[in-house]
C-alpha positions as CSV (number, residue, x, y, z in Angstrom):
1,X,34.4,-65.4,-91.2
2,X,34.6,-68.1,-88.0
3,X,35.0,-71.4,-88.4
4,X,32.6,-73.7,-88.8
5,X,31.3,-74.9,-86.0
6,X,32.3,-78.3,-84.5
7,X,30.3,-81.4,-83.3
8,X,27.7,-80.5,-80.0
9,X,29.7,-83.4,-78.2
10,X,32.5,-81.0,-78.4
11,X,31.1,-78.3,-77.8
12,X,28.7,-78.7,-75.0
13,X,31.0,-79.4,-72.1
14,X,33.1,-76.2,-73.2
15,X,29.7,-74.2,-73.1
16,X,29.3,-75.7,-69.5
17,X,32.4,-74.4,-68.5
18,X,32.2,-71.2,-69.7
19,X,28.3,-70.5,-67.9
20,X,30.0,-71.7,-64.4
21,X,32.8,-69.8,-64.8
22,X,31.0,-66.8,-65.6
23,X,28.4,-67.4,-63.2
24,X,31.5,-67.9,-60.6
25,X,32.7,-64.2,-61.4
26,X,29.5,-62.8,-60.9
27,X,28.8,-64.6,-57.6
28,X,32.5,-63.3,-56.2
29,X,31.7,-59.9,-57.3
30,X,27.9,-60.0,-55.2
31,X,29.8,-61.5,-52.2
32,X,28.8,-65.2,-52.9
33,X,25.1,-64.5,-53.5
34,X,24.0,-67.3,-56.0
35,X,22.5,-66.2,-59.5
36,X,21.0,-67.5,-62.7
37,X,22.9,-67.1,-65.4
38,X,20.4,-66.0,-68.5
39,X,20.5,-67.4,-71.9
40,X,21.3,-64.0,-74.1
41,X,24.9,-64.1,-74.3
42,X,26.5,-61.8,-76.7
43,X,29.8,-61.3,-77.8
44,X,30.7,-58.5,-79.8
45,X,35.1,-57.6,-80.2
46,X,36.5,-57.7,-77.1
47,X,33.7,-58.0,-74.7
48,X,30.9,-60.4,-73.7
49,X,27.3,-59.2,-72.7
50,X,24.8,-61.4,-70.9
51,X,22.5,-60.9,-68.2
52,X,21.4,-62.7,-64.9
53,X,18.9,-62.8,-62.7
54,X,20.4,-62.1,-59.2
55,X,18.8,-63.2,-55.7
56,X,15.9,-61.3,-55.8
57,X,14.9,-62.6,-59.5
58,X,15.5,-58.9,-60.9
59,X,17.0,-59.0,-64.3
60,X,20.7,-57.1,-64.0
61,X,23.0,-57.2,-67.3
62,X,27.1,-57.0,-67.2
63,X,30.0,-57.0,-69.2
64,X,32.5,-59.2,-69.2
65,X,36.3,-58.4,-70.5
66,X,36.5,-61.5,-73.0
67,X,40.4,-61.8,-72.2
68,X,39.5,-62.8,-68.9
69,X,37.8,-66.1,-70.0
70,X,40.8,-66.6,-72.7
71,X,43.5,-66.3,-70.4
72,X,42.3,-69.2,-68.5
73,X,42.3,-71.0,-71.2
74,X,45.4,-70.7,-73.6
75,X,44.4,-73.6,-75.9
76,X,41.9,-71.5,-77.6
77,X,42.7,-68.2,-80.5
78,X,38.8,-67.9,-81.6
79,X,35.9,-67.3,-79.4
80,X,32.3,-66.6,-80.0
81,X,28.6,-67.9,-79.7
82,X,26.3,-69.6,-82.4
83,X,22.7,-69.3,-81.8
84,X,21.6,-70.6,-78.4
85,X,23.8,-72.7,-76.0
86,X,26.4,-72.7,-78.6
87,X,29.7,-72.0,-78.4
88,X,32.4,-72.2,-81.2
89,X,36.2,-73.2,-80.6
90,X,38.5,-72.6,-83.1
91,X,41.3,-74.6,-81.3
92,X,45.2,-74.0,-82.0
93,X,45.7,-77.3,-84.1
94,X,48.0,-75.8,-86.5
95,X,50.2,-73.9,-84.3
96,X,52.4,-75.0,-81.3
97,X,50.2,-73.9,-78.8
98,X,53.0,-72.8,-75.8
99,X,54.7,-70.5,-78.7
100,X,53.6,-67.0,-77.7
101,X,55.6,-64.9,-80.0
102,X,57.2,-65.3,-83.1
103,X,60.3,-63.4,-84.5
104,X,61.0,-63.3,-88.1
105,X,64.4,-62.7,-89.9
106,X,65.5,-60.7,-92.5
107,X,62.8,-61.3,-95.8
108,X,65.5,-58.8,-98.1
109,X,62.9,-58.0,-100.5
110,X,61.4,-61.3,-101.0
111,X,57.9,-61.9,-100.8
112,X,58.7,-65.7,-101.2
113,X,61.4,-65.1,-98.2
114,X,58.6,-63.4,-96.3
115,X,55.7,-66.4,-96.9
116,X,58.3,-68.8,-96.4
117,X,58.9,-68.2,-92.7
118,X,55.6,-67.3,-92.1
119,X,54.4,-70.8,-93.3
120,X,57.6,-72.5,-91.5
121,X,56.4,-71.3,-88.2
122,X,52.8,-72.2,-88.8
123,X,51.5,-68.4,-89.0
124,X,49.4,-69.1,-92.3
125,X,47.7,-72.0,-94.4
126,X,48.4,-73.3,-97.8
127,X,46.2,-70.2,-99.1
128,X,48.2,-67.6,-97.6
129,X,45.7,-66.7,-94.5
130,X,46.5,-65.9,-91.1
131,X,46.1,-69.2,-88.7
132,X,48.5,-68.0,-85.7
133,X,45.8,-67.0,-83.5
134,X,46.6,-64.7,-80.6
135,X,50.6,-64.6,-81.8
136,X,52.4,-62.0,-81.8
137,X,54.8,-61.6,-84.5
138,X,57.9,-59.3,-85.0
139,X,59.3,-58.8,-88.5
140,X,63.2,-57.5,-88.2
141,X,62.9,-55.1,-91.0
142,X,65.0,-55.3,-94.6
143,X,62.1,-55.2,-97.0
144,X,62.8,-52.2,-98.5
145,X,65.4,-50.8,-101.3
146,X,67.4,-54.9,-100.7
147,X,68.5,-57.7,-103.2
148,X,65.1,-58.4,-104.4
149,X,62.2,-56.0,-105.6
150,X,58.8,-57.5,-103.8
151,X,59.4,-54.8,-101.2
152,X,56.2,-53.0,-102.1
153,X,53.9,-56.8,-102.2
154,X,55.4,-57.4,-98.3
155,X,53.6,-54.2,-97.5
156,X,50.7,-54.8,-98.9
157,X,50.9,-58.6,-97.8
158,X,51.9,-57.6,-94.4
159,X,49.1,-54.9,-94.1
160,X,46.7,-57.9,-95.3
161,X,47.5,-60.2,-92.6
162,X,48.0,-58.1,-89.8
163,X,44.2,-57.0,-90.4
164,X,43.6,-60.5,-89.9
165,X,46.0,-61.5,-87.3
166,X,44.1,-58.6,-85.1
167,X,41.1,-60.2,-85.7
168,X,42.0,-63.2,-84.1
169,X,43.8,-61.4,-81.7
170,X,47.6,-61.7,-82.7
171,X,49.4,-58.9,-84.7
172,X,52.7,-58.2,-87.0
173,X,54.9,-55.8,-85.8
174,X,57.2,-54.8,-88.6
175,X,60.7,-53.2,-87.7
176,X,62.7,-50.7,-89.7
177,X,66.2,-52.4,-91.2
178,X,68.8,-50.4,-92.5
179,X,68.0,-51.5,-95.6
180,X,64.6,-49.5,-95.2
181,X,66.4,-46.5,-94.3
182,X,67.9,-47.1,-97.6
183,X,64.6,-46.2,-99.4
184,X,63.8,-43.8,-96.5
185,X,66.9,-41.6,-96.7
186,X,65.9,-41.4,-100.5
187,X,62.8,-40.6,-100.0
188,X,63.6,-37.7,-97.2
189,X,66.9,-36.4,-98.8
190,X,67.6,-37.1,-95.3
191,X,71.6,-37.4,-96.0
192,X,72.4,-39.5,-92.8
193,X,74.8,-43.0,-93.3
194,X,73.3,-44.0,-95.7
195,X,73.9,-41.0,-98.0
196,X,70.0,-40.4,-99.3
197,X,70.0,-43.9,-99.8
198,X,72.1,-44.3,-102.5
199,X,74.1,-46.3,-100.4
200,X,76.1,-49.0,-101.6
201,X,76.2,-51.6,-104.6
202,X,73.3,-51.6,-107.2
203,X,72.4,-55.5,-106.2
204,X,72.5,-54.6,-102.8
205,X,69.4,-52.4,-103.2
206,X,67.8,-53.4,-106.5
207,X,64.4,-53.0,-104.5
208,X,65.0,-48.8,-104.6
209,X,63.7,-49.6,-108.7
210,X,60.3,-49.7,-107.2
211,X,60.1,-46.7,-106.4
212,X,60.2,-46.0,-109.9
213,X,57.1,-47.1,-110.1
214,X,55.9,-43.9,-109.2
215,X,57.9,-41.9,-112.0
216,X,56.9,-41.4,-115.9
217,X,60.6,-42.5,-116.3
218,X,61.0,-46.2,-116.9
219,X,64.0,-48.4,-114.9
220,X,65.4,-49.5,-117.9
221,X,66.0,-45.4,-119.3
222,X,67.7,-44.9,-116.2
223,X,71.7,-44.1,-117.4
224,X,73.7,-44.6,-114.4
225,X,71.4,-47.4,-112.7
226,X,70.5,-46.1,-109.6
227,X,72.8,-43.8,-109.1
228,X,70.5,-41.8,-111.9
229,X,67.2,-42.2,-109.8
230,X,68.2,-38.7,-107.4
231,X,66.9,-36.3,-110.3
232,X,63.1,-38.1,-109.9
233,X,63.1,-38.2,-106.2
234,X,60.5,-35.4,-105.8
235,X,58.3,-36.6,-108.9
236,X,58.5,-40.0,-106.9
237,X,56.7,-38.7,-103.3
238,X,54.4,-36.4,-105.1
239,X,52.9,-39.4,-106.9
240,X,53.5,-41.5,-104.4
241,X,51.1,-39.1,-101.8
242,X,48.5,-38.3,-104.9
243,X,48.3,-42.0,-105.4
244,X,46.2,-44.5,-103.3
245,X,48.8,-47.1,-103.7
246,X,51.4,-44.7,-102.9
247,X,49.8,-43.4,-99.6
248,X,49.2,-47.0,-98.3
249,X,52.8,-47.8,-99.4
250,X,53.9,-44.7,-97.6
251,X,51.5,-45.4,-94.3
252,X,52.8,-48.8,-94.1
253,X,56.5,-47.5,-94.0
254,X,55.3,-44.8,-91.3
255,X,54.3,-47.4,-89.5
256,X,57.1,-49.4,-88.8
257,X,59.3,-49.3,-85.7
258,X,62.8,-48.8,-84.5
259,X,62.4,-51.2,-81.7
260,X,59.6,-53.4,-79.8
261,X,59.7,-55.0,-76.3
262,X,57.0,-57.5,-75.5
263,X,57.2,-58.7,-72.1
264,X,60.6,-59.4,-71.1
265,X,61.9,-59.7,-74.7
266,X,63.8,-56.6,-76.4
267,X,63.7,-56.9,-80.3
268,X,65.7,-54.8,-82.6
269,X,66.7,-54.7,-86.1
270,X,70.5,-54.4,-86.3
271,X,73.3,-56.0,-83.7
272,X,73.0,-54.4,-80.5
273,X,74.8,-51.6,-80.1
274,X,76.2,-49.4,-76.9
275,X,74.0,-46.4,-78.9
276,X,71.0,-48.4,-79.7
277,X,70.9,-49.6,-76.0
278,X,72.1,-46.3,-74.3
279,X,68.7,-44.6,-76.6
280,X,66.5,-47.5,-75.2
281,X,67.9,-46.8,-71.7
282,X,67.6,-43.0,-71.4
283,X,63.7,-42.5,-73.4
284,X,62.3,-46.2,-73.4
285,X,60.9,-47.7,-76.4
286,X,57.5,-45.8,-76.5
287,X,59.0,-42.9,-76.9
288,X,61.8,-43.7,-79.5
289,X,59.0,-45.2,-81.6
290,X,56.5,-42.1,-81.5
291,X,60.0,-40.0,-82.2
292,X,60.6,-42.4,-85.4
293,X,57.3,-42.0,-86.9
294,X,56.5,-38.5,-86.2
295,X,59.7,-38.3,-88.1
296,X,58.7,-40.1,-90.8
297,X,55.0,-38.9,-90.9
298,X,55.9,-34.9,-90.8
299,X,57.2,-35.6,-94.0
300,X,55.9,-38.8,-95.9
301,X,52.8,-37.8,-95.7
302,X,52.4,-34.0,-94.5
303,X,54.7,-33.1,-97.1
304,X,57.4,-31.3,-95.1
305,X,60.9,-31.0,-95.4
306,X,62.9,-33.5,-93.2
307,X,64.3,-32.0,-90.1
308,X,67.7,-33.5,-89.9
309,X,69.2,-31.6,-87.1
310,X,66.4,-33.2,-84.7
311,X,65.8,-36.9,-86.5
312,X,68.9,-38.4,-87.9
313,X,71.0,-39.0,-84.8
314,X,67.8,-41.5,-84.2
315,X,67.7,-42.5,-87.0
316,X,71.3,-43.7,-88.2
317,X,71.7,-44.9,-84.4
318,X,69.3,-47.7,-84.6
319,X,69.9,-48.5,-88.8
320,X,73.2,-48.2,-89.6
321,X,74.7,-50.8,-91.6
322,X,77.6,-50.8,-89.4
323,X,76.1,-52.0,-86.5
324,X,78.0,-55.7,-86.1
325,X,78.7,-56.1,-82.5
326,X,77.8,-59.5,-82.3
327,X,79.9,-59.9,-85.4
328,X,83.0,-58.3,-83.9
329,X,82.1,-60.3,-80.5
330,X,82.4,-63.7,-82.0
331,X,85.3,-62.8,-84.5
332,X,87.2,-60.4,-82.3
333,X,86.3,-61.2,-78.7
334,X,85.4,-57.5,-79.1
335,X,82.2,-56.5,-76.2
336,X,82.4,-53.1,-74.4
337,X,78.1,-53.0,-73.8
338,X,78.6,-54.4,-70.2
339,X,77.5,-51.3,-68.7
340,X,74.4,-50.5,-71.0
341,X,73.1,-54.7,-70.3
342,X,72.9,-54.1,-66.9
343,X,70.8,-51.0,-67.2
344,X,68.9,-52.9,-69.9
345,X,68.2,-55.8,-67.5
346,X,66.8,-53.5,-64.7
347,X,64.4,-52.2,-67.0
348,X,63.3,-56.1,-67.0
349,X,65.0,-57.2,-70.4
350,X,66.2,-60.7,-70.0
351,X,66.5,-61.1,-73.9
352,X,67.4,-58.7,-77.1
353,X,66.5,-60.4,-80.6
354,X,68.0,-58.8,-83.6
355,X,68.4,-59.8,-87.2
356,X,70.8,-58.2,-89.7
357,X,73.8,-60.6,-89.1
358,X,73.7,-63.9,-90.4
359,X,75.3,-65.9,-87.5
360,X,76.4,-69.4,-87.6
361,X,73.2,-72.5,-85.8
362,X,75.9,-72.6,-83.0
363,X,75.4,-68.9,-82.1
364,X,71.9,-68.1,-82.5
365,X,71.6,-67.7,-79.3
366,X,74.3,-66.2,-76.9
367,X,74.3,-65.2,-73.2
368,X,76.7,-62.6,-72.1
369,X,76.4,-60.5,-69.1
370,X,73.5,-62.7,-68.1
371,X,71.6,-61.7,-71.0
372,X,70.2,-63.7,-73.9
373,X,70.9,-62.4,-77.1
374,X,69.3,-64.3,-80.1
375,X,70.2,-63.5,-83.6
376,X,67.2,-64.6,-86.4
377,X,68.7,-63.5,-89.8
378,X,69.4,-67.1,-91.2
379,X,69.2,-66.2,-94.9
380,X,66.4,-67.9,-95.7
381,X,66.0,-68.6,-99.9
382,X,69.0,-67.2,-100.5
383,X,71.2,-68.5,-103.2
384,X,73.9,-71.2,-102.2
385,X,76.7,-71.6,-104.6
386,X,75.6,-75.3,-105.3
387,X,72.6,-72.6,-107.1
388,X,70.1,-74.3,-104.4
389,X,68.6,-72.1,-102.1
390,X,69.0,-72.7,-98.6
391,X,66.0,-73.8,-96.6
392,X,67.3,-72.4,-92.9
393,X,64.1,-71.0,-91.4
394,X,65.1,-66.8,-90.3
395,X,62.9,-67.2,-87.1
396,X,62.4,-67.8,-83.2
397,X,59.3,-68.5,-81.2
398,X,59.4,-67.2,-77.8
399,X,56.9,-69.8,-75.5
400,X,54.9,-69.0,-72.8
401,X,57.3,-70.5,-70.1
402,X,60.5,-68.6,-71.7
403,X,62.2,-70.8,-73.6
404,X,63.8,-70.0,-77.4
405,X,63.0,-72.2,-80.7
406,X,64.9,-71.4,-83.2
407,X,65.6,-72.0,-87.0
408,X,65.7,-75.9,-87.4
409,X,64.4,-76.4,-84.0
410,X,61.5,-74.4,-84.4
411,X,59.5,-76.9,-86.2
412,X,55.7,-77.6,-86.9
């Protein structure tokens, strides 16, 4: 629903602005000729409909792309008309209004994780409702098969907001993490690094119990933990694709993406990688992220068997656990991707933003080979040995003028 409308002292002067600048668009399109702008403005999505009455007094009707009013005026996230002469703002009060995108680290599996940064970075209210506006928002994957088991409720949270964040314009872009590929390698019988996702140690990837979820066999029957969930793997998918829970669970993971680029912003789950940037370099992100989810889809939901020979070079090159560059940079001195950053930049990349690696506030954000790199995983919520849990906000907003706020800095 839209706001509320505000006082008619506030609004009246906007309405006045937005009939001459209309009626200015018209006039340049008619070579100058002067027209009367008519009182039956509609707006309906993405478009606004009105009519005029041109130099001759004949009645002609246009449509106007709305983004052309709202780029000339970046204050504003909501748009539409009450009645007559009315026009109703919902201004960006909440938000920082130069932050254009907003990158958020690693949740692990924890819905609280997941509304924490959200709220930190001003993307929702006190009710848990989208107020970011036209933001665009990029969730660096681990939700999936990690240390805590709300994988399932970020989905479905995720899938709630982003409904409403495209509403208002914005949208949630959620990445795959290699913890994902944890539950997707189970779910595929893909084999890959991550050995059909029983990967590594049971706390590591607690979240895999969901899936049980979808099994007559309860968690707690399980024998070996789960290192005894294999046997129920296809029970699992068949209920999870017969199931209208499942299927949106399983939509939502065929969804995600290996990599984004907005602008001239790269973003990524794991540390950068010669492979990962090589990929990006030779078939562009488009294509890797059509590869990814055909992948995924053929089998998720179409029911067919995984075809590793094709998919899981793809796969394991953008999700392997492994992939600590920036870890091995700072520790080691360790940095052979030279080559693969200049290719990166001609492509227009002047920034790669990655999560995975919990870096220290000092290097969140590194430039090397005239490239910024910006790590967001600042384990947010997670347990400090003092048994508080440690309020570091796991995210970056990217403003319109190209600067980076992150974690402490990016404040409301």
């Amino acid at each position: 629903m839209p706001p509320k409308s505000p006082s008619e002292n506030y609004l009246y002067p906007t309405f006045e602005k937005f009939r001459k600048w209309i009626k200015d668009k018209i006039e340049n399109l008619n070579n100058k000729i002067e027209i009367t702008i008519l009182d039956d403005f509609k707006i309906k999505k993405d478009t606004i409909y009105l009519s005029y009455l041109d130099n001759k007094k004949e009645i002609k009707n246009i449509e106007i792309p709305i983004d052309d009013f709202m780029s000339l005026n970046p204050n504003i996230n909501f748009l539409t008309l009450e009645g007559r002469d009315k026009i109703i703002i919902d201004k960006k009060i909440e938000r920082q209004n130069d932050i254009e995108i907003v990158s958020i680290g690693d949740p692990n599996g924890s819905l609280e994780t997941y509304l924490w940064n959200f709220d930190k970075t001003n993307l929702i209210n006190e009710n848990g409702k989208w107020i970011g506006g036209k933001t665009k928002v990029v969730v660096h994957g681990d939700i999936l098969s990690d240390r805590n088991e709300d994988g399932f409720k970020i989905l479905l949270k995720n899938r709630e907001l982003r409904r409403q964040a495209k509403k208002a314009r914005g949208d949630i872009i959620l990445l795959a993490g290699n913890h994902d590929d944890m539950m997707f390698s189970f779910l595929l019988k893909r084999g890959g690094v991550h050995r059909n996702g029983i990967f590594t140690l049971e706390e590591q990837q607690v979240g895999l119990f969901e899936l049980m979820e979808f099994s007559k066999t309860n968690k707690e029957d399980l024998i070996s933990g789960i290192y005894d969930m294999e046997k129920y793997r296809y029970e699992i998918l068949k209920n999870m694709q017969k199931t209208k829970k499942g299927k949106i669970l399983l939509e939502e993971m065929c969804n995600m993406k290996l990599c984004e680029k907005i602008g001239n912003t790269l973003f990524i789950h794991t540390d950068p990688t010669k492979k990962i940037l090589k990929e990006i370099n030779n078939n562009g992100v488009k294509k890797i992220n059509d590869t990814f989810q055909k992948a995924m889809k053929e089998s998720l939901l179409n029911g067919n068997i995984f075809n590793k020979k094709k998919y899981n070079d793809l796969f394991d090159t953008f999700l392997d656990t492994r992939n600590r560059d920036i870890e091995k940079l700072l520790t080691k001195g360790e940095w052979d991707l030279s080559e693969e950053i200049k290719t990166i930049k001609e492509r227009g990349i002047k920034k790669i933003v990655f999560g995975h690696s919990i870096l220290e506030e000092k290097n969140q954000i590194i430039t090397i080979d005239g490239i910024e790199l910006v790590g967001v995983d600042q384990g947010s919520l997670r347990e400090l040995n003092n048994g508080k849990k440690s309020e570091n906000i796991s995210a970056a907003g990217f403003t319109c003028g190209g600067k980076t706020k992150i974690g402490k800095r990016f404040k409301k």
